[in-house]
N, C-alpha and C positions, 0 to 999 in steps of 0.2 A: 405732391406739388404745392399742394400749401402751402405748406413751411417756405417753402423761396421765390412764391408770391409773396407771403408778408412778408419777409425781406426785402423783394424788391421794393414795393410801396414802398417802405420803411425808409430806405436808401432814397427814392423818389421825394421824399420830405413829406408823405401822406401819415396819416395815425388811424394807426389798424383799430378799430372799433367793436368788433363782433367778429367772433368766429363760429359759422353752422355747420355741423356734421351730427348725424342721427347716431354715433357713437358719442358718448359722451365723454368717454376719457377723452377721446382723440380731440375733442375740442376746447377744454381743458387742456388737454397740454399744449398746444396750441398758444390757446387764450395767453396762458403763464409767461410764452414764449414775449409777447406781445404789449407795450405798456396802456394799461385803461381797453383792452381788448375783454368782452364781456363772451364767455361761452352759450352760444344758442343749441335747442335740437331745432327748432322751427323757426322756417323764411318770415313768415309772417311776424314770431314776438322779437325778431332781428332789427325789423325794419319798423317798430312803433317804439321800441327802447333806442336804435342806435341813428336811426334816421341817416343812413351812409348816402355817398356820391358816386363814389364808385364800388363795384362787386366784382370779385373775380369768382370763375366758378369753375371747379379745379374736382367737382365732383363727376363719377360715372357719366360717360358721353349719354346714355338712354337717359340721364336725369334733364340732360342740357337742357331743351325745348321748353318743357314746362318752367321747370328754374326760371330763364329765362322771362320767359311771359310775364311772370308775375312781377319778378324784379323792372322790367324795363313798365310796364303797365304802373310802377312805383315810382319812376322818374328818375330809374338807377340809371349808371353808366356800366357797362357790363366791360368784361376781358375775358374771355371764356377759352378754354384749354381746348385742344384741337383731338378731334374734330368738332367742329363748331355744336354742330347735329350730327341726329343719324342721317340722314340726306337731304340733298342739296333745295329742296320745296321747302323744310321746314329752316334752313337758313333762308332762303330769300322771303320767308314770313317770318324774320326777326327782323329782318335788315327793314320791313316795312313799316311792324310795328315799333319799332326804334324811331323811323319817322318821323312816325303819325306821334309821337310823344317828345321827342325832337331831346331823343339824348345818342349817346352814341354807342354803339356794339364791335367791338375788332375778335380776329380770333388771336389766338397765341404760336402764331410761326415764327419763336426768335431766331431761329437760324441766320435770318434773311437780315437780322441787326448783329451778328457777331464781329467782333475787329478783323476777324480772317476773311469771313465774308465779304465785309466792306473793302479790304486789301483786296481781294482777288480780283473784285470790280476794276478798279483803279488800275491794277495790273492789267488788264484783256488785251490794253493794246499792246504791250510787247510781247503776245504770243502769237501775233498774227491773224489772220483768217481763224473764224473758230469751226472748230474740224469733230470734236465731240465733248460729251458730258456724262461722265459717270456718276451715282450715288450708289453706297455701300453700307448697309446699315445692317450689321450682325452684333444680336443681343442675345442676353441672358432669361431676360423679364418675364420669361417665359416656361421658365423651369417649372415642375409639376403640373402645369394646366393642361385640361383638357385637350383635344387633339380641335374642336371646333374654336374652343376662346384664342387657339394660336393664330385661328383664321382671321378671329375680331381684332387683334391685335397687330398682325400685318396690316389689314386695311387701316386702323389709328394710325399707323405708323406713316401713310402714303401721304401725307399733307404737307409733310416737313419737306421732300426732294422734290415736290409737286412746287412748294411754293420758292425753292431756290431754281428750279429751271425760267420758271416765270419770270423770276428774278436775273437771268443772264437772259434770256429769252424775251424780252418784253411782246407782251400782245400775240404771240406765235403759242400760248401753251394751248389753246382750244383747237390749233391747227393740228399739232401734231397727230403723224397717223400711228397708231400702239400696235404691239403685241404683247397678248401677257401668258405665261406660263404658270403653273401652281402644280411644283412635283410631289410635295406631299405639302404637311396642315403645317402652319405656318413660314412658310416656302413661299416667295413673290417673284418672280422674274418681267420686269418690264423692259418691251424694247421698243425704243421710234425713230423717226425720221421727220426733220422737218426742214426745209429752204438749206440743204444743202448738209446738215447739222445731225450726225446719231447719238441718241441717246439710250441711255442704259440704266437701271435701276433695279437692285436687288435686296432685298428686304427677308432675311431670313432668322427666325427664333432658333435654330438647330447650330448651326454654323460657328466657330471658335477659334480665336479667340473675339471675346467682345468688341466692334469697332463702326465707326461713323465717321465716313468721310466723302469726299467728293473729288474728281479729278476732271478738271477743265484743259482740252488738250487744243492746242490752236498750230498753226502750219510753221511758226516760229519756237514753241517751245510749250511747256507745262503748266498752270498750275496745281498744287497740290493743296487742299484742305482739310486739315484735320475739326472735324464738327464736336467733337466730344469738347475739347480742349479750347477751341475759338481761335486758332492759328494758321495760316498758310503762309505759302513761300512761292515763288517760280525756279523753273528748271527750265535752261536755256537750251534751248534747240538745236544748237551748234552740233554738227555733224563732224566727226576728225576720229582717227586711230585713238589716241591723245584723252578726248574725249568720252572714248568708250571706256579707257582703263580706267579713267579717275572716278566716270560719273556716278557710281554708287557713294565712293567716298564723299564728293562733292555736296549728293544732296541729304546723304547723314548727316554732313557737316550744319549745311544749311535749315535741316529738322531740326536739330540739336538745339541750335541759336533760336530758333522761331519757337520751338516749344519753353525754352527757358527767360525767353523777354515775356514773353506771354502769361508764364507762370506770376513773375514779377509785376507785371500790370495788375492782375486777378487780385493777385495779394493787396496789392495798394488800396485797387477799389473797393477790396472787400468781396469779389464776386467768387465763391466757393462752388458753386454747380449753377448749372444750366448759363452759361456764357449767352448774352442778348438779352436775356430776358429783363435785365434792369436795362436796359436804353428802350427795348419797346416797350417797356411801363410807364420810364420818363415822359417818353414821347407822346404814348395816350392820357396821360396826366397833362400832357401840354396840348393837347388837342382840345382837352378841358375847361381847361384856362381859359383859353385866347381863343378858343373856336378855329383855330386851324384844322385842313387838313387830317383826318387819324392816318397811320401809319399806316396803317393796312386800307384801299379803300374798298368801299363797296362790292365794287365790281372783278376786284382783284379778288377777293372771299368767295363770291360765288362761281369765277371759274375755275376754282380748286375745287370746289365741293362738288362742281357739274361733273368733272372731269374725276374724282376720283368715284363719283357713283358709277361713272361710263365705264371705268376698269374693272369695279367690284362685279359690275353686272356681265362682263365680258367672260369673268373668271367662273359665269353658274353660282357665286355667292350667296346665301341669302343671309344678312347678319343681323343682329340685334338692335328691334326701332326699325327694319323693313318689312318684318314678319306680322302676317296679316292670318 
């Protein structure tokens, strides 16, 4: 994830300065990737040679906390890859100590800034009453690990649909009442209910082909999101014979088109992988700036973190950073 964090900055109009990682090739190639970027192993000789504004931190979730501590205790502006922490006490003692030192801390939910994302918004009203919300996240990432790392990486994985429910959901995602299932190690089955509204969310390392998406179904019609790629569409609700024979054609037709203008934007901006993540970079560089607003705020971060410790813990989990 490095690599398309300095990208984004880069695109951002920021100048990558230092890159740490305790491998040193990998920091190094890196570094090379990056103009006037100096290779670090240590946070410490990073921060008296490069003297940075902002840090992204894109290493091991059990590194965050500390990371963290030391960089914001430094006067950094942190971005830190999701999950923030290992649980939700040691993000709300970042967000304090951020502070008390009065810079700022976001996590990295860009889902929630992709164009299809943002489309689907914009779209709600013409699907009516909203009636349900799926997420579907079947990966690869997972090939040869252990049967317990599949379990740590379903729960990394629960931040991203946690923080697009919140996102059509405002204020309602602490309300929702969950069920969760775990049929085998890396296997996530969540189900809820909330003001009327069921949700669905399935998170599996085993499952194939590769795919991440969302479907928003409302009492008027569809939407569809594909997350991998950054595109949605709607699918009209229209009930007819008529209807039924075209509608597969219809909304291949209408993927087709959305996956191909979409392509085309990507290309323009330059955005080769992870779709969002240069506009939530933009954004916290402009929170920077100007002292607005961060993208993500405070309180939006910690009821992700609350809520996805309350799942982990529901599941008998004990993951890595809980373990006492």
């Amino acid at each position: 994830m490095g690599r398309w964090h300095a990208h984004a900055a880069e695109k951002a109009g920021a100048r990558v300065v230092g890159v740490v990682d305790v491998d040193t090739d990998a920091a190094s190639r890196l570094s090379n990737r990056c103009n006037a970027a100096v290779p670090f192993v240590h946070i410490e000789q990073m921060l008296v040679r490069s003297n940075p504004t902002v840090v992204h931190i894109c290493s091991p979730k059990i590194s965050h906390y500390s990371i963290a501590q030391t960089l914001i205790s430094s006067g950094c502006n942190l971005l830190i890859e999701k999950p923030m922490t290992c649980t939700a006490q040691e993000t709300k003692s970042l967000f304090e100590l951020a502070a008390a030192y009065r810079v700022y801390v976001n996590p990295v939910h860009q889902f929630a800034f992709q164009d299809g994302v943002l489309k689907a918004r914009r779209l709600l009203p013409r699907i009516g009453r909203l009636v349900d919300i799926s997420a579907v996240v079947a990966s690869a990432g997972g090939v040869g690990l252990p049967a317990n790392q599949l379990d740590e990486l379903a729960a990394d994985v629960l931040p991203h649909p946690l923080s697009l429910i919140q996102l059509f959901l405002p204020g309602q995602l602490s309300e929702i009442s969950w069920r969760t299932i775990s049929p085998a190690h890396g296997e996530l089955r969540i189900l809820g209910e909330v003001s009327g509204v069921t949700l669905s969310l399935l998170i599996s390392f085993n499952a194939r082909p590769s795919t991440n998406y969302l479907v928003i179904r409302g009492t008027h019609g569809t939407i569809w999101v594909n997350l991998f790629h950054g595109y949605s569409f709607v699918e009209s609700g229209e009930v007819s014979r008529h209807r039924k024979l075209v509608g597969p054609f219809l909304r291949s037709f209408k993927e087709c088109g959305s996956a191909a203008s979409n392509l085309v934007y990507r290309f323009i901006r330059n955005e080769p992988a992870y779709p969002g993540l240069q506009r939530l970079v933009r954004s916290f560089y402009e929170t920077i700036r100007t002292n607005v607003l961060p993208p993500i705020s405070r309180s939006d971060s910690l009821e992700i973190a609350h809520v996805r410790d309350e799942l982990v813990s529901s599941l008998g989990w004990v993951l890595e950073g809980q373990r006492t």
